[in-house]
N, C-alpha and C positions, 0 to 999 in steps of 0.2 A: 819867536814868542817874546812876550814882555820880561825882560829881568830886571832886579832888582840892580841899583848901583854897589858896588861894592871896593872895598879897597884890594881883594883880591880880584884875578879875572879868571874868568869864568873860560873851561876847555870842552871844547865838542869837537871831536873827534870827528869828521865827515862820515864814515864810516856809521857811528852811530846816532846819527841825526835823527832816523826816525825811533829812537830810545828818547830824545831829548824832547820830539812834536811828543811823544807819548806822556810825559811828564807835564810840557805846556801846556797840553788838553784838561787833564784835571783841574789846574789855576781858571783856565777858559770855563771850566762848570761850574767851578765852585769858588763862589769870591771870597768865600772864608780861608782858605785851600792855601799852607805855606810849607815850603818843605824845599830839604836838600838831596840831592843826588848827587855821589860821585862814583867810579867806575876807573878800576889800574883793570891795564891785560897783559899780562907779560909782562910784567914788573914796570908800567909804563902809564900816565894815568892818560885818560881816555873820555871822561868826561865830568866836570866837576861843575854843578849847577845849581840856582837858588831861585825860586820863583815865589811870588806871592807876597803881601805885604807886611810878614811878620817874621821875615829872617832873611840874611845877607847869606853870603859865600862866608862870611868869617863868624857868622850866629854860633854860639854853643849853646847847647839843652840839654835836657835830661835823658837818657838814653836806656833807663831803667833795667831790665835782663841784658838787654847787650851787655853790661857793667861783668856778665857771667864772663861771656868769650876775652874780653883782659885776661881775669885773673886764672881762665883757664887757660892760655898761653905762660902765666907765670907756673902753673904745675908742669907744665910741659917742660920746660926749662929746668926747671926740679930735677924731671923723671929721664932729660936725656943727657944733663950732668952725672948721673947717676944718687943724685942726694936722696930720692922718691921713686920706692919700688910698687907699682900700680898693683902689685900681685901679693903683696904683704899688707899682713894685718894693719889697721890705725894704732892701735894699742901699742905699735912698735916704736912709733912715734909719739906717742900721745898715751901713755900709761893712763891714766883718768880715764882715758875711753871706753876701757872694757868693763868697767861696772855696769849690772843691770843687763850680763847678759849678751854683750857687745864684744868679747874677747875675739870672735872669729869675722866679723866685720872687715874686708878686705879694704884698700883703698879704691882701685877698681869699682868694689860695692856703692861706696860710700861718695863718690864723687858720678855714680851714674842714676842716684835715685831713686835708687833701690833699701837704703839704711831703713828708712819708716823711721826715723827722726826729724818730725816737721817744724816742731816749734812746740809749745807749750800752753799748756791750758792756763787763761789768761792773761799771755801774751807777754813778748817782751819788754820791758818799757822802751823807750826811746835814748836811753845811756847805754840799756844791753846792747842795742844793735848799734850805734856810732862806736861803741868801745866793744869787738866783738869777741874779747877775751874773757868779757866777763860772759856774753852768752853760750862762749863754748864750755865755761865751767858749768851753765845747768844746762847744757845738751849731753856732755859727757856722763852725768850721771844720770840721764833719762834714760828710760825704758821704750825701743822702737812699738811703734804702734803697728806694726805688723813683722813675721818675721821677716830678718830680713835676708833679700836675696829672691825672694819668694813671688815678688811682682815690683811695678814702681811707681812714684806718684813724686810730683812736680816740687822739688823742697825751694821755694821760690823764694823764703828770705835765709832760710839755714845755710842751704848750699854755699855763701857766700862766707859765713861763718867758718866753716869745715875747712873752705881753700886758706883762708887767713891764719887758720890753728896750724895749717898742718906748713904752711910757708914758715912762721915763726918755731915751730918746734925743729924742723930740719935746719934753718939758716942765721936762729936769732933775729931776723931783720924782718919787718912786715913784709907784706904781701904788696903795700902800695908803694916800698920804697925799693922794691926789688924790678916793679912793672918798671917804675920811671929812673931808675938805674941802668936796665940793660935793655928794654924796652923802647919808651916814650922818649928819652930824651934824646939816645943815641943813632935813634931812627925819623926824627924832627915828624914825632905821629900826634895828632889834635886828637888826644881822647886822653882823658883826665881821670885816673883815681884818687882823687881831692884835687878839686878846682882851686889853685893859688889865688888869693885876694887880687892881687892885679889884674885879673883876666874875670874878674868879676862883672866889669862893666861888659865883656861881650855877652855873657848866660843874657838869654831869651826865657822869661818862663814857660813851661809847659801849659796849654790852654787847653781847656778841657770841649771837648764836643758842645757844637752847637746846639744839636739837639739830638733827640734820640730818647728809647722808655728809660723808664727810670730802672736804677740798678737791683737786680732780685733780692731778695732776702738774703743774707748768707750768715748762717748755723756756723756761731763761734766755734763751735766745740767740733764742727765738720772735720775730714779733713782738710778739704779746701782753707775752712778757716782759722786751721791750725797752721797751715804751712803761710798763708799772708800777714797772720798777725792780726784776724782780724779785731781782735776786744783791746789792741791798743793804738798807739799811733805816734805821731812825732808834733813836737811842739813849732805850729806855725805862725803865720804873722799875726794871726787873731787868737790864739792860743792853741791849747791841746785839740785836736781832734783827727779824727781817720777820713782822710782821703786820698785814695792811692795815689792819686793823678797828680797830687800835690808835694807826692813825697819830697820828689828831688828840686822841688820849688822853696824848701827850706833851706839856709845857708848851711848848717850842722851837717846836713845828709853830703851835699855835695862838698864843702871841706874835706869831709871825713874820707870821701868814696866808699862805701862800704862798697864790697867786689857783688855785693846779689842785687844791688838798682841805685848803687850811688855815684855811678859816671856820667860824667861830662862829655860829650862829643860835639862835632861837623859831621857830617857823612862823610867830607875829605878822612876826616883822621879814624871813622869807622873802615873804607874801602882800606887804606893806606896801613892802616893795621895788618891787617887780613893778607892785604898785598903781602908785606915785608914779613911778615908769617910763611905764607905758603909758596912766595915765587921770588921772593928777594923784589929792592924798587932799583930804579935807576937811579944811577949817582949822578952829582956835577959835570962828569967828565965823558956819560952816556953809559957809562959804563952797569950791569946788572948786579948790585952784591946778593951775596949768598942770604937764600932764606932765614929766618931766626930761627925755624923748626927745621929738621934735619927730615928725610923721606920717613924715617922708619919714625922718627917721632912723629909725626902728621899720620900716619897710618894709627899708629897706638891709641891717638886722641880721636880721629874719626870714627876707627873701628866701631862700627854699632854695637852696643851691647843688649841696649833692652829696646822692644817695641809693641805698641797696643795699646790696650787701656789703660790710659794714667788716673791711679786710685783718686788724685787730688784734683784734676779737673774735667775728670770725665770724658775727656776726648783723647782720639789718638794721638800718640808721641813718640816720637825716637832720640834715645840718646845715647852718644859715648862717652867720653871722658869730656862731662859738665857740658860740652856743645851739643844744640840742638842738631838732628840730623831732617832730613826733609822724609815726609810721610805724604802718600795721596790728597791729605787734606791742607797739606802746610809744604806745595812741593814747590821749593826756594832754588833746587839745585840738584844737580849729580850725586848720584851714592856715595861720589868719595867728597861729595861738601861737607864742612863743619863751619857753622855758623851759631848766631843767637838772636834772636829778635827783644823786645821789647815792648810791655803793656799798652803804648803807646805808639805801636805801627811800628815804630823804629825795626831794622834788619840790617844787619851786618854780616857778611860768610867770605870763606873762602873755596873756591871751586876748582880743586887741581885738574879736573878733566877740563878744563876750559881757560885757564891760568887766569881766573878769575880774580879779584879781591872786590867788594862792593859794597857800599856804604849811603845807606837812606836813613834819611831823619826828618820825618814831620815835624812842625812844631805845634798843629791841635792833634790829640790823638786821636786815632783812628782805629779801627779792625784790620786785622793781622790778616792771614791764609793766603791762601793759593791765588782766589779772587782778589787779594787788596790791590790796594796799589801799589805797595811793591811787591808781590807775588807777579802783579804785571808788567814792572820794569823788570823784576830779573829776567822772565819769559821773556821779552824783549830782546836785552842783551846777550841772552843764549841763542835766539835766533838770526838774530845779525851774524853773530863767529858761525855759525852753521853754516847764512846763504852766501859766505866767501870761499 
């Protein structure tokens, strides 16, 4: 298949070659059609590819919810130093929390979607969410809009909020300088909570669909359109206005990284993540180092907690600690995968029954699910480990 030239090079595994014709095929239907793929097995990578004419092997883009499974690697770390008990109240950490009713709110609860604290009737401005200390000060005294515990619904910009409060109340240090502390830098991983000015010039913007209906109505005061924010938005190149697609197309959001859709990725440094997460990568020397997550930590973060109708987007969901888990209609992987995907196709997981790590990134966005195209790379790559 045609690839792009790039200054990295491009790995195909012979093994999974026909994952790679499966990737080439989309470019072949669709000349709009740009996107990366990369793929560790065993702490080893195995395919790392770039087709179509709006992105290289070394492209960075927006990567929108994936930005969750970072900063939810950062609580893990938390929770298996022992600094963050997933079983105790927020308010243990977070006094301000229990106002309004909030006193018995687990962390557990509150990081699996279940709080009913979406965001706020008319929305946050665009300083709350780049500076998320200020919007955890009007989340703290908010009143959940359902009780909670009771069911769950999708907190798609708070969630990122929550991870960042509860990072700096237990360790003083953010949540983004803790990722690229013990995380990003010391694991050489392409995934950014704030994109450094120098590496500016590789960000590809996000492009929105060619074509396609126009997008339904969506009822601010919904829940849906309390958990996206929608009666505000972020100030962009032509000024203020709400367009999702565009968020992380502003330099503020992607500086900033907020952890709920303001990371930067590759698909290398999504798989690559994931990998060094759940199966340790190889070193210089061939050698495997030890995972960042410990067994019983990857257990505690998989474990599912909630599943079924999400209050906020009306379709089925599964989630454990902040990682998506895969459902019949979004089935990405094995019951013991933890993963996240992105409003814009993007998916990232890690699959310990198949010592997976995997990392896709469109650059126009596309529909997610089982059917997407990565719903059918990952099918792909699970059937290849199967027919050997």
């Amino acid at each position: 298949m045609s690839m792009q030239s790039n200054s990295s090079a491009e790995i195909i595994d012979p093994r999974f070659a026909p994952v790679a014709d499966l990737l080439g095929s989309f470019a072949k239907q669709d000349p709009g059609y740009s996107a990366q793929l990369a793929v560790y097995h065993a702490g080893v990578p195995v395919l790392d590819l770039a087709v179509g004419p709006d992105c290289t092997l070394d492209s960075l883009t927006g990567v929108f919810s994936c930005s969750k499974g970072a900063g939810a690697m950062v609580m893990g770390l938390l929770v298996q130093d022992g600094v963050l008990d997933l079983e105790a109240p927020v308010a243990l950490y977070w006094p301000e929390f229990a106002a309004a009713g909030k006193a018995s709110i687990t962390v557990a609860q509150l990081l699996s979607h279940q709080a009913g604290l979406l965001g706020v009737e008319g929305g946050f401005t665009p300083e709350e969410l780049t500076d998320s200390r200020l919007a955890a000060a009007i989340l703290a005294a908010a009143e959940p809009v359902w009780s909670p515990g009771s069911t769950h619904g999708y907190h798609a910009l708070s969630m990122g909020v929550f991870m960042e409060e509860l990072a700096r109340r237990t360790t003083g240090e953010s949540l983004q300088q803790i990722y690229a502390r013990l995380i990003r830098i010391p694991h050489d991983i392409d995934f950014h909570l704030g994109l450094p000015e120098e590496l500016e010039p590789r960000y590809t913007n996000v492009l929105a669909p060619l074509q396609g209906p126009p997008a339904p109505f969506m009822d601010p005061f919904s829940l849906l359109g309390l958990s996206v924010n929608s009666t505000a938005g972020f100030e962009g190149p032509e000024g203020p206005g709400y367009d999702f697609l565009q968020i992380p197309n502003v330099r503020a959001v992607r500086a900033g990284g907020i952890s709920s859709l303001g990371g930067v990725a590759s698909a290398r440094g999504l798989a690559r993540l994931y990998a060094a997460a759940s199966t340790g990568i190889q070193g210089p020397d061939g050698s495997i180092a030890p995972p960042i997550l410990t067994a019983a930590t990857q257990a505690a973060l998989s474990s599912e907690r909630v599943f079924g109708a999400d209050r906020c987007v009306g379709t089925e969901t599964a989630f454990g600690i902040v990682f998506m888990k895969p459902t019949p209609s979004n089935d990405f992987g094995s019951w013991r995968t933890f993963g996240h995907d992105g409003t814009n196709g993007a998916l990232g997981y890690a699959d310990p029954a198949y010592s997976l790590g995997f990392g896709y990134v469109p650059t126009r966005a596309e529909e997610g699910g089982t059917a997407s195209r990565a719903g059918r790379l990952s099918t792909a790559v699970r059937q290849v480990l199967l027919a050997q």
